[in-house]
Structures are given as C-alpha cells and as structure tokens.
C-alpha positions in Angstrom: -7.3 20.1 0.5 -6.0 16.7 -0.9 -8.4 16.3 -4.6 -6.6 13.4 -5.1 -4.9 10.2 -3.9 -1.7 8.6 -5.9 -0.8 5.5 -4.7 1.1 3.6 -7.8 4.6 4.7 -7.6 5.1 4.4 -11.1 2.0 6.5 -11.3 3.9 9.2 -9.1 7.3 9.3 -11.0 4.9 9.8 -14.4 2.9 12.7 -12.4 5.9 14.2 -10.8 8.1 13.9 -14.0 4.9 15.8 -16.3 4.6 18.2 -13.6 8.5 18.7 -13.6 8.5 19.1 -17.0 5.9 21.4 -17.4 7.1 23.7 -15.3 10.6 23.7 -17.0 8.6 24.3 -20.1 6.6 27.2 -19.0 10.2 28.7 -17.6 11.7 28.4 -20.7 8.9 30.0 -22.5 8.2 32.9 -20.7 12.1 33.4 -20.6 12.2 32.7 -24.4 9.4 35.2 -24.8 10.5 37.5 -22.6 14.2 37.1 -24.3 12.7 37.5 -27.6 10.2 40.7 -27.0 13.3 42.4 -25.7 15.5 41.6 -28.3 12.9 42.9 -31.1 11.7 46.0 -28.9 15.3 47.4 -28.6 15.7 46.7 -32.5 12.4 48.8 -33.2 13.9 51.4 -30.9 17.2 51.9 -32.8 15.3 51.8 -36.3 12.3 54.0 -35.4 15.3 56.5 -34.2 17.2 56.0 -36.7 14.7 56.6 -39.3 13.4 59.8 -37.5 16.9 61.2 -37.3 17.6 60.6 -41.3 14.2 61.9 -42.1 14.6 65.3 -40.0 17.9 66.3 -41.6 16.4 65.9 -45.3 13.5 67.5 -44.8 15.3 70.8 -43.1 15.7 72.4 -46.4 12.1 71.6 -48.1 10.6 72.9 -44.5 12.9 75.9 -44.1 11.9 77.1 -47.6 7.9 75.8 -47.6 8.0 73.3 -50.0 5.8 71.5 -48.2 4.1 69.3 -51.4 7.3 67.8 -51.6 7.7 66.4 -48.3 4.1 65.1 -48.4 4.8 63.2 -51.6 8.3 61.8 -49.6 6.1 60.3 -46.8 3.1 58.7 -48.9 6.1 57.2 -50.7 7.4 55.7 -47.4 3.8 54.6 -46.2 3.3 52.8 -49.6 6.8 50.9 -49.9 6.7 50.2 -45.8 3.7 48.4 -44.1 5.2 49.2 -40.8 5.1 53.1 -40.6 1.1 53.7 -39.2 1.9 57.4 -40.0 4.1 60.7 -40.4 3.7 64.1 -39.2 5.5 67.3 -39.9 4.8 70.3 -38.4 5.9 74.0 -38.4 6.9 75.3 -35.5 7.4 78.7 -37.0 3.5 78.5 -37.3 2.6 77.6 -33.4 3.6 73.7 -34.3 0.8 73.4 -37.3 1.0 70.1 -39.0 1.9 71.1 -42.4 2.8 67.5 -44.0 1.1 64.1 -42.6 0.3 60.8 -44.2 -2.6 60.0 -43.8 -3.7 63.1 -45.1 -6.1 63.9 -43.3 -3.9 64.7 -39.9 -2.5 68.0 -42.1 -3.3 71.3 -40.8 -4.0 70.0 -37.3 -2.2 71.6 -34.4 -2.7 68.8 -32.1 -3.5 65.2 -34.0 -6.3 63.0 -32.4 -4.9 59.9 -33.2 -2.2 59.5 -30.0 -2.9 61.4 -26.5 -1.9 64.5 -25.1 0.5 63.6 -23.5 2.2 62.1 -26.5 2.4 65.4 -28.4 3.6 67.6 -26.0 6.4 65.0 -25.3 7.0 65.3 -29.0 7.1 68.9 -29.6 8.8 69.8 -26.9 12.4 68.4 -28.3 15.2 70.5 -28.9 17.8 69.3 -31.0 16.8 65.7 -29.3 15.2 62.6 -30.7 13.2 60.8 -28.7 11.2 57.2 -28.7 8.0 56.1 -26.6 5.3 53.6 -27.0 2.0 54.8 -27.1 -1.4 53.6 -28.3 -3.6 55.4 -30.9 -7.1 56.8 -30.4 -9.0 55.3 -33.4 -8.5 53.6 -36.4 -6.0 54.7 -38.8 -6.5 54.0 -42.6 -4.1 54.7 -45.4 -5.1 54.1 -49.4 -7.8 51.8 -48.0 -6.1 49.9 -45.5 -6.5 49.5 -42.1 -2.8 50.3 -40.7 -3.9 50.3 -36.7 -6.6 49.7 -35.1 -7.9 51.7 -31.8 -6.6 50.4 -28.7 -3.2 49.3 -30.7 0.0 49.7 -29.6 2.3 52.0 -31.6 5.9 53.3 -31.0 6.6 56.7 -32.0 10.1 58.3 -32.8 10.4 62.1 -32.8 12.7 64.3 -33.7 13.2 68.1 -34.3 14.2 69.4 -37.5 16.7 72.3 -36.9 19.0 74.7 -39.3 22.9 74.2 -39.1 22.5 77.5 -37.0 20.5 75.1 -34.6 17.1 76.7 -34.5 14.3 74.6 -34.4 11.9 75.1 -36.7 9.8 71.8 -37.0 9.5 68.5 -35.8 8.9 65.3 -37.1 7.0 62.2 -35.6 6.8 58.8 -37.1 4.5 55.9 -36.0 5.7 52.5 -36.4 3.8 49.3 -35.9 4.8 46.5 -33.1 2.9 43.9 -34.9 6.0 42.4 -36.3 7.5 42.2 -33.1 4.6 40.8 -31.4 4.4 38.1 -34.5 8.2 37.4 -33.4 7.1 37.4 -29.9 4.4 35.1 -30.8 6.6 32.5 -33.2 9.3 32.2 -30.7 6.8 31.3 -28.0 5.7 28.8 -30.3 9.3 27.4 -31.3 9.6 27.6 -27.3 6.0 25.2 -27.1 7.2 22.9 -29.6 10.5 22.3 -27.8 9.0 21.6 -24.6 6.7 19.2 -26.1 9.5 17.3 -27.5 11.1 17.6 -24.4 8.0 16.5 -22.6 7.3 13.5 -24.6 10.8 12.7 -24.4 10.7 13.2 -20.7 7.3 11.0 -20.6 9.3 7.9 -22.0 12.2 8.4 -20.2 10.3 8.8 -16.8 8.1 5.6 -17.9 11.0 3.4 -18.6 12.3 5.1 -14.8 9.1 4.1 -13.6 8.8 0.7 -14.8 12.8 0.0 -13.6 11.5 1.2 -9.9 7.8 -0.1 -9.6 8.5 -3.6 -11.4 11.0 -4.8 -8.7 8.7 -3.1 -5.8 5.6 -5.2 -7.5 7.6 -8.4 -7.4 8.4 -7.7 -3.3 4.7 -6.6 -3.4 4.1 -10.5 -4.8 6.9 -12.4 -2.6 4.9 -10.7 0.3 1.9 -11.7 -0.6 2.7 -15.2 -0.7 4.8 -15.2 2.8 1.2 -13.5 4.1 -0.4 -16.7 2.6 2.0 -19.1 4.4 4.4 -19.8 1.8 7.3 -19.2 4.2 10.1 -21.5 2.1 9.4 -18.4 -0.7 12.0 -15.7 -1.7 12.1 -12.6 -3.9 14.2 -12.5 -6.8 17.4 -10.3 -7.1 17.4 -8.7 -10.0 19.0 -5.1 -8.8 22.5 -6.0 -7.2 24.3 -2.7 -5.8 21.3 -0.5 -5.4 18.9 0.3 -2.6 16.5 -1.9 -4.2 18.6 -4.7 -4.0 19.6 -4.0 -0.7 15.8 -4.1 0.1 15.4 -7.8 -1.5 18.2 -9.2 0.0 17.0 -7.4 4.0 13.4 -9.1 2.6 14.8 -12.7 2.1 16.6 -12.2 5.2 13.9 -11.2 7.2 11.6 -14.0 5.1 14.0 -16.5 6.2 13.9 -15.3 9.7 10.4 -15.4 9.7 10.5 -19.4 8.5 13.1 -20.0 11.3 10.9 -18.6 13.8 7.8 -19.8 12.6 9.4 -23.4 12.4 10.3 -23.1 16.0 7.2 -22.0 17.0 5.3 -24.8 14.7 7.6 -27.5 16.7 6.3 -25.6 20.3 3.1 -26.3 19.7 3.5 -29.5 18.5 5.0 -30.1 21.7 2.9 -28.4 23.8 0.1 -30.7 22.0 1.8 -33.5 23.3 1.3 -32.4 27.0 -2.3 -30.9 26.2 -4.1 -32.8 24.0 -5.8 -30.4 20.8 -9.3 -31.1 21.8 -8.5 -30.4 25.0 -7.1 -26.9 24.1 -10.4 -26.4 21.5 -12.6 -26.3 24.5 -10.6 -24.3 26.9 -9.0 -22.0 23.9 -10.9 -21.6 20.9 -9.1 -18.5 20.1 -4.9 -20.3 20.4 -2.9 -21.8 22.8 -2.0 -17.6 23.7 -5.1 -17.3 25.0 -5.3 -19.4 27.6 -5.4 -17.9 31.0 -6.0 -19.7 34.5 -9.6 -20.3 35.4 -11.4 -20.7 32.1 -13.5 -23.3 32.0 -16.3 -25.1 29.8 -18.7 -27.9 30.9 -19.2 -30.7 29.0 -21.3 -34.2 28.6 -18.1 -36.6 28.1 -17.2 -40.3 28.9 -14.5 -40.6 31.2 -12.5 -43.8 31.0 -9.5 -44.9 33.7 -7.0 -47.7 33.6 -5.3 -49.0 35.6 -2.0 -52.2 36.1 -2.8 -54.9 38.7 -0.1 -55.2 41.2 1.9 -52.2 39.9 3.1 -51.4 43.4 4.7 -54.8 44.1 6.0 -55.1 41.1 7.7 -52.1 41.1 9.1 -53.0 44.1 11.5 -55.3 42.6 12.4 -53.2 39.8 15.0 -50.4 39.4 14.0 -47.0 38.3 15.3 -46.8 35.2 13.6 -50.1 34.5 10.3 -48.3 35.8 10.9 -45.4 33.6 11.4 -47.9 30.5 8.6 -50.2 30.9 6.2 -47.3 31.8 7.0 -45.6 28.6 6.6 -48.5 26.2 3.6 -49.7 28.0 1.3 -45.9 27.8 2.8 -45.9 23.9 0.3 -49.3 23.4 -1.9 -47.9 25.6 -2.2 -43.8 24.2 -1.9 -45.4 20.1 -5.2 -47.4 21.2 -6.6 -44.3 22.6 -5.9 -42.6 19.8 -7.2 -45.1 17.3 -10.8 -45.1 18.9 -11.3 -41.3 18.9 -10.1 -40.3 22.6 -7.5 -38.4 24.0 -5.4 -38.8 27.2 -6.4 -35.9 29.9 -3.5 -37.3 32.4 -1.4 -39.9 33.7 -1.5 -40.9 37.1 1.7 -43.4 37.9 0.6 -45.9 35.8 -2.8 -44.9 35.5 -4.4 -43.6 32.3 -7.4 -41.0 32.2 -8.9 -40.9 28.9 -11.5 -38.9 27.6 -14.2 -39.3 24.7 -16.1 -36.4 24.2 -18.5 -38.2 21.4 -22.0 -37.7 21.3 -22.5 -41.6 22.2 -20.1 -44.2 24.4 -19.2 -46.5 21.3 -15.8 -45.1 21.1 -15.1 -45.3 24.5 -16.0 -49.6 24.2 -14.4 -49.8 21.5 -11.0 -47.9 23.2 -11.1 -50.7 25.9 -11.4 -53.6 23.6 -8.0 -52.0 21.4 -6.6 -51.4 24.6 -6.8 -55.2 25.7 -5.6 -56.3 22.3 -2.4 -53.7 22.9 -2.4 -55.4 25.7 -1.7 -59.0 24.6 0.7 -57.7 21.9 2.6 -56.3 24.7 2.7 -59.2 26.6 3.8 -61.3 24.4 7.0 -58.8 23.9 7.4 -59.4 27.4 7.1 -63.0 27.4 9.5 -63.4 24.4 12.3 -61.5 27.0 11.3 -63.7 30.2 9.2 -60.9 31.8 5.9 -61.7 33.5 2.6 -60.9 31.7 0.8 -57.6 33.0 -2.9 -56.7 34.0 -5.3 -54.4 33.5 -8.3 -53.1 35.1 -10.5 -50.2 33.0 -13.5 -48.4 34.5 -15.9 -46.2 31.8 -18.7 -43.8 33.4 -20.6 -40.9 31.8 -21.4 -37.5 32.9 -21.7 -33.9 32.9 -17.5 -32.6 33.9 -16.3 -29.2 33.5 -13.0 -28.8 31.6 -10.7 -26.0 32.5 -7.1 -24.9 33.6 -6.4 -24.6 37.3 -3.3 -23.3 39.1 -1.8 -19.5 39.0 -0.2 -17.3 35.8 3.2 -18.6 36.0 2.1 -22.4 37.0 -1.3 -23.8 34.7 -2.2 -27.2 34.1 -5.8 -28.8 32.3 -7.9 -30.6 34.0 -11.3 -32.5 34.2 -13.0 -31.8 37.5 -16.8 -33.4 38.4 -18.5 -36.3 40.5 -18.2 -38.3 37.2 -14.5 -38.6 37.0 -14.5 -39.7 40.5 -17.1 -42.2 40.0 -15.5 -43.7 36.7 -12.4 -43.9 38.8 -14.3 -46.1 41.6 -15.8 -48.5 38.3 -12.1 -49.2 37.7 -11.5 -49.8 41.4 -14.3 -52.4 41.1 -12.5 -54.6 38.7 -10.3 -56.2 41.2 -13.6 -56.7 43.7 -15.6 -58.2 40.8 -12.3 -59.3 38.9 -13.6 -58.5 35.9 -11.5 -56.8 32.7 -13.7 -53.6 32.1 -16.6 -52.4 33.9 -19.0 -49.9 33.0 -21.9 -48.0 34.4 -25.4 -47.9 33.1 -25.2 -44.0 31.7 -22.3 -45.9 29.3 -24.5 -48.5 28.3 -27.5 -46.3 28.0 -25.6 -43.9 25.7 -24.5 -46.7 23.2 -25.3 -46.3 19.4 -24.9 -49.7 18.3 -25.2 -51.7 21.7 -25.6 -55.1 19.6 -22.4 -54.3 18.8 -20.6 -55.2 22.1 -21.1 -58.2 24.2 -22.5 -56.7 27.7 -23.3 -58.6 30.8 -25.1 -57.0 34.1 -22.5 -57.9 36.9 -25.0 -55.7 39.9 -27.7 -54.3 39.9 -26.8 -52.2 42.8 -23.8 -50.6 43.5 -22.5 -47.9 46.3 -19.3 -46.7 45.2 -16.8 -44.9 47.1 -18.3 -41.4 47.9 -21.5 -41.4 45.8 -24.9 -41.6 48.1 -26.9 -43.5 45.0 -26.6 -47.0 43.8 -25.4 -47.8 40.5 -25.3 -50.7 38.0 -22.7 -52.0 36.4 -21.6 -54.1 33.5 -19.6 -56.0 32.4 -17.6 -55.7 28.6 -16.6 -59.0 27.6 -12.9 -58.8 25.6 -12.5 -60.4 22.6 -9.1 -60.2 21.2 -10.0 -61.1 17.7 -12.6 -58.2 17.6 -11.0 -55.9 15.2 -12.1 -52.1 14.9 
C-alpha cells in the first residue's frame, strides 16, 4: 500500500539519502554494540575465571584445616573493596557440599543456595579439578552491608572452581558471582558513541544530499520553466546550459533541439495555413470548421442568412480574344487584387472566382457592407483604369449584382478532393441581378431583400429600375434597384 506520494526530485534524493543513512547508522550500531558486548563479555570471562582459579588455590589450606572464619573475613573483604562481585560461596564437600563460608552471610550453612537455580549448582559442584563460567540470573534480591548488589531477574555470571589438595582430591568448591552491569554500561556508552556518530554522519549526509539535490532539481526546474513557456507559445525560447558533459546537459541541449524543431515545424505549419486561408477564406472555415482547418471533412454544412454579391467584366470574352495568355494571366491578377483589397475593406470575403468573375460574400446582419463593397469596387475600378490608360490599354467594365437570402455553406467533393462552397436559390438569383446589368445597363443592381435589409438606407443613393422582374429560373417577380456610383464617396 503506497501511504505516500513523492514527487519533488529533490524531495526524493533528501528521503532516499535519510533513509540511506539511517540504515547505515542502525548497521553500524548494532555491529558496534554487538562488537562491543562481545569484547567486554569475553573480558568478564577471563577475569571471573581467573579470579575463581586464584581464590581456590589460597583457600585450600584454610579449608583443608577448618579455618573457616578466616576465609569468611577474605571474602567480605573482597565484597567491600569490589562493587562487582554480587557474592562468594565456599562449601565443604567433605560435609555433603555444605556452604561453610558465603558473603552475604546469610547463604552460610546452606547446602543448596536460593539465590541462582538448580541447575546452576549442580553445574558448579560437580567440577573436578575444572573451572568453569556460565551466565545465570539470581532468584531475589541480593543485599550486602546495606546495598542492593542485584536485583531479581538480573543477570549474573558465575565462575566456579574446585578447591583440591596437591594429592588432587577435591574437597570444596568455590563459586563467585560477578555483576554484567559494567559491561552492559559499556554496551550502552558504545551504542551511544555509535548514535552520535551517525548523527554527525547523518547531518552531514543531509547537507551533502541537499546541495546533490539542489545541483540535480535546479537544472530540471529551469527545463520545467523553458517548457512551460514553449507550452505557452513562446517557441523562439531556449533553456540555458549550465551542465556541459553530463546527462543533464545532454538533456538541455536534445530540449533546445527538439524546441527548435518544434519552431521549424510550427513555422511551416503557421505559413500552411496562412496559405490555405488564401484559398479558403477564415470566415469561411469558422462556419464549416469551428473546431480547425483538421476538422474539416466532406459534407458538413451550415445554413446561413448572407448577402451574395457577383461581378462581373463587360466584354471579357472578346477582349480576351485578342490577348495572349500570359497577358490574360497578368491582367486578371492585377485586376481581382483591386477588386479582393475592396472586398476586403467593406467586411466581405471572396467564396470563388469564376474566369473573371468574382463571388463575394457578406455575412452581416444588414446589406450596408455589401453597398458599400460595390461603391469601393467602382472606385478600384477607376484607379485601375487610369493605370491602364497611362499604358495605352482600353478602359474596362463592370457589371455587379447583390441579392439576399437564406444559402447553406459547406464542403462538397470526396476525402482526397474537397472544395467550399455556397449552394441555394439565392446565389443563383444574385448571379441573374448581375446578368441584368447589361439589359438595364446599369453599374450595380440589387434586389428588394438588399434594400430591405439596409441599416442606414439614407446613406446610399437608390433608384427603382422595375417593379417586376422574372429572372432566369425563379417562378416569382422581383424588383430591382438601382445603386448610383459615386466615385468621390469615400468609406
């Protein structure tokens, strides 16, 4: 089960190094301790025997010959000048192993003392011409001249050995207690000469794995940053190199690289659709792809109120006629350029060319850009012309239709061949209002739904040309007026 999450990397060198640490720590302690306890245990061993062998041989004579006073005066001696001895025993075992000399006192004339277990004494008294050395624990709580020297429960070692004539007949044996406490208080001060190195060692591993942690993280933060900011657009941005040689170098170097990559592409991709803009106009894509230009399948569609507006040149066939293609091509292209910067200027945008004709779309709430567009367009126009004039070339005409109505914009064709469009009855009936130009030879023409539709109608200088008009494929009469061209308007 995961308790927690980590997710600084400085945050998991520091927790990785502490928990490194501590566990060297707690190694070194319990193999200090262990080190230590061993060391001190095998010293009590050798002086607990040594001390029981020394004693055995110079009591041999005062035991052999019953002086038993003196040998109880030796031991209270050694109890008072050694803290360490818990007590000292001395039996007979001439008299069936009766304690004749103890310290404390109170053990004399006992056959089997209840201060250690069973076990303990027959160990003990079974020795011949051996020592012997074992770690028990005593029964209750001994005392000697008023102090406490174990307590129950506490662990003792005992040394034993038998006390012998030169013949080698045993004819006592002698048992000393000694207290661990010294070694555990060795045991216990190296552990704490062992905790105080490991928490030097620990605080100096804390700094060291800090500074480690701020050389590693600080670098990954400022990546962290520089991506950031490429996330936000800033694609010209790149990390510093701070780190030359390492992996983390390597790493801001592959992330400029792939930065600057990332610019190239982008920068291509910027110029495509800047291109592609230029064949499908942006208001045209918002209505068919509100979601990108990727988006855009074959057969999606959106219908929309819009004012539809056609142009057209006056004789453009014979004209052409005369001229080469490459003289087509160049006055075609110079001529739309007047034509689309008007356009442009009055709020529409070009759905096609036809030829020489222009379809141009306004999708306003009211017609008054689509007047207006007409009006730039004839002043274009003029500008144009006089160009033309100034070279020797004749002067060209125009003819523009406007009509309002519901279309439906979409894309038509199949997935690897799409084009926009604008399909409904009103695009073919603006289409017929520019035919009507040449019949009524009038500049611009426009249908009632245009002039109904007008904001500012005072604006523009109308004139009814009919009343009642059938165009080309449309069963109802329509009326149509007349947009009077000023080229001095200016909008």
């Amino acid at each position: 089960m995961k308790f927690f999450t980590v997710r600084s990397i400085r945050t998991q060198i520091m927790a990785s190094t502490t928990l490194l640490i501590l566990a060297l720590v707690g190694a070194v302690v319990t193999v200090w301790a262990k080190s230590e306890s061993n060391l001190y245990y095998r010293e009590k061993v050798r002086e607990a025997s040594f001390f029981s062998k020394v004693l055995s041989y110079s009591y041999v004579n005062e035991l052999a010959e019953g002086n038993w006073s003196q040998i109880r005066l030796n031991i209270d001696m050694m109890l008072k000048e050694n803290e360490d001895f818990v007590y000292v025993l001395v039996s007979d075992a001439r008299q069936d192993n009766l304690i004749v000399a103890a310290s404390p006192g109170e053990f004399q004339n006992q056959h089997i003392p209840d201060i250690v277990p069973l076990e303990a004494t027959n160990k003990a008294l079974a020795l011949s011409q051996k020592s012997s050395v074992q770690e028990i624990f005593v029964l209750r709580e001994i005392q000697f001249s008023g102090t406490t020297r174990a307590k129950r429960g506490e662990r003792v070692m005992e040394a034993a050995s038998d006390i012998h004539l030169l013949s080698g007949k045993k004819i006592g044996t002698l048992r000393i207690g000694l207290s661990l406490g010294r070694i555990d208080r060795a045991v216990g001060n190296a552990v704490n000469q062992a905790l105080m190195v490991g928490i030097v060692g620990l605080v100096v591993g804390l700094v060291f794995a800090y500074i480690l942690a701020q050389h590693l993280s600080h670098p990954i933060g400022r990546l962290q940053v520089s991506a950031a900011k490429i996330a936000g657009g800033d694609l010209q941005h790149r990390a510093e190199i701070n780190h030359r040689g390492d992996e983390i170098g390597a790493l801001a170097t592959s992330f400029n690289e792939m930065s600057a990559a990332l610019q190239v592409s982008f920068t291509k991709l910027q110029k495509t659709l800047d291109a592609f803009e230029r064949f499908v106009p942006n208001k045209f894509i918002l209505a068919i792809a509100p979601q990108g230009v990727e988006n855009i399948e074959v057969g999606v569609a959106s219908m929309r109120r819009m004012t539809i507006l056609f142009c057209d040149i006056r004789g453009y066939t014979s004209m052409s006629e005369v001229m080469a293609p490459i003289e087509i091509f160049t006055f075609l292209n110079d001529y739309l350029a007047c034509m689309g910067q008007a356009i442009d200027q009055a709020g529409g945008f070009i759905d096609k060319y036809i030829g020489d004709a222009i379809m141009a779309l306004f999708d306003d709430a009211a017609t008054d850009g689509a007047l207006k567009a007409a009006i730039l367009m004839h002043q274009a126009l003029d500008q144009f012309n006089d160009r033309r004039s100034q070279t020797g070339l004749p002067k060209i005409s125009v003819g523009i239709g406007i009509h309002r109505g519901n279309v439906v914009m979409g894309t038509v064709g199949f997935t690897s061949r799409i084009e926009s469009t604008v399909i409904g009855d009103a695009v073919n009936v603006a289409a017929r209002i520019e035919g009507l130009t040449k019949q009524y030879d009038r500049q611009v023409l426009l249908s009632e739904s245009v002039v109904s539709s007008l904001s500012y109608p005072e604006a523009f200088s109308l004139r009814l040309v009919d009343q009642a008009v059938k165009v080309k494929g449309k069963d109802e009469a329509i009326a149509i007026y007349e947009l009077k061209v000023n080229s001095q308007d200016q909008y």
